[in-house]
C-alpha positions in Angstrom: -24.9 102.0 16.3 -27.7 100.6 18.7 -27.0 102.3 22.0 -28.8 101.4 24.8 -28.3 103.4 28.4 -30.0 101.4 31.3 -30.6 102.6 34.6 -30.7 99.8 36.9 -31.7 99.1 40.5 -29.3 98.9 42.9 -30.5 95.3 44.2 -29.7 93.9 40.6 -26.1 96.0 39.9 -23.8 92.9 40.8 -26.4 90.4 39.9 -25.0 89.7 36.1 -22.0 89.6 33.8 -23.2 92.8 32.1 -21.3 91.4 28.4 -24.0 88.2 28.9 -26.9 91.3 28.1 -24.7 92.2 25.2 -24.6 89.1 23.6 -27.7 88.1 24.5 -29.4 91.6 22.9 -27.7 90.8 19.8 -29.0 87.0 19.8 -32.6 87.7 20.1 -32.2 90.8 17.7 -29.8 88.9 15.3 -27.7 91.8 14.6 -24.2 91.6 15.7 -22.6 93.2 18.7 -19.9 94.8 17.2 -21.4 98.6 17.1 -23.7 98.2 20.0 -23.3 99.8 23.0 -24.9 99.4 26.6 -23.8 101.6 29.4 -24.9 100.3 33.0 -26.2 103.6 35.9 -27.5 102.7 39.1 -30.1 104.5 40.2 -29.9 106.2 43.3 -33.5 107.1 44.1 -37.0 106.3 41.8 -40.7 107.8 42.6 -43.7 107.1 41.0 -44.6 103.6 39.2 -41.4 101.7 39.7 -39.1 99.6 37.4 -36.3 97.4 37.9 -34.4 98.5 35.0 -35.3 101.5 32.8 -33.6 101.4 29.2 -33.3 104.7 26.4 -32.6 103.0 22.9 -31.0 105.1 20.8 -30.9 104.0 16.9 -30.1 105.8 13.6 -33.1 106.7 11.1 -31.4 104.3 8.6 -33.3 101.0 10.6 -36.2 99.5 8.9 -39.3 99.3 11.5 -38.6 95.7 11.7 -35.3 95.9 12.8 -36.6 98.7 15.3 -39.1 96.5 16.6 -36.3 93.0 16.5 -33.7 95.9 18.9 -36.3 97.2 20.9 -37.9 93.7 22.1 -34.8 91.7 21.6 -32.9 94.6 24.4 -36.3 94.1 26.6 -35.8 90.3 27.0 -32.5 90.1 27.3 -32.6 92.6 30.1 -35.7 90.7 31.4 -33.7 87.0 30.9 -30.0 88.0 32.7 -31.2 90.0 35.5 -34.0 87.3 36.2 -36.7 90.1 36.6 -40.4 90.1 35.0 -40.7 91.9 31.8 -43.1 94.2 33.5 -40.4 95.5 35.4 -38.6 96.7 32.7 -39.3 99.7 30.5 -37.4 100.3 27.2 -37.8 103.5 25.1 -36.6 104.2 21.7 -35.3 107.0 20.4 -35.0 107.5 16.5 -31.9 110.0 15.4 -31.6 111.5 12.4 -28.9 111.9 10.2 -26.6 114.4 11.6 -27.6 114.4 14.9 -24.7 112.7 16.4 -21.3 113.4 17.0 -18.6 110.9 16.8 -14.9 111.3 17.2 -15.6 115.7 17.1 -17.7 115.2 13.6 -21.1 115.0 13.1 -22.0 111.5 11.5 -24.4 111.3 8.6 -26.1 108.7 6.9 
């Protein structure tokens, strides 16, 4: 259940095929793309030290820290690599849930 929410720069919004960053994720993580998720915003308006493309990672507890790390750099690059943007314009932070803390189809999901 990798899920990723990006908030992108409106100069990049119509720049790529957003399923090339899916596949791409999953490639340089080498999980599959079956349960991940990656929801596109634009964003409207940014202050302070700016980024192309900010990204909240949101993974269950169950991940081993290399797999963390593999999802977390893997989502950086390919976000880097299809919007053709330095990786210092992109900032990718990862939340860890815990079992219980999500709600899927009105239950709450533990592992």
């Amino acid at each position: 259940m990798p899920i990723a929410h990006c908030t992108i720069s409106p100069d990049l919004v119509f720049k790529v095929e957003t399923g090339e960053v899916m596949e791409r994720w999953g490639s340089l993580s080498e999980q599959p793309t079956t349960d991940m998720t990656i929801n596109f915003v634009r964003a409207n308006r940014q202050e302070g030290r700016p980024y192309l493309i900010i990204a909240n990672l949101f993974l269950p507890s169950v991940w081993s820290e290399k797999s963390v790390s593999a999802l977390q750099l893997g989502l950086a690059k390919a976000l880097s690599e299809s919007f053709s943007v330095e990786s210092q314009n992109v900032l990718v932070m990862t939340t860890i849930l815990s079992s219980g803390f999500v709600v899927e189809n009105g239950r709450e999901v533990t592992w």
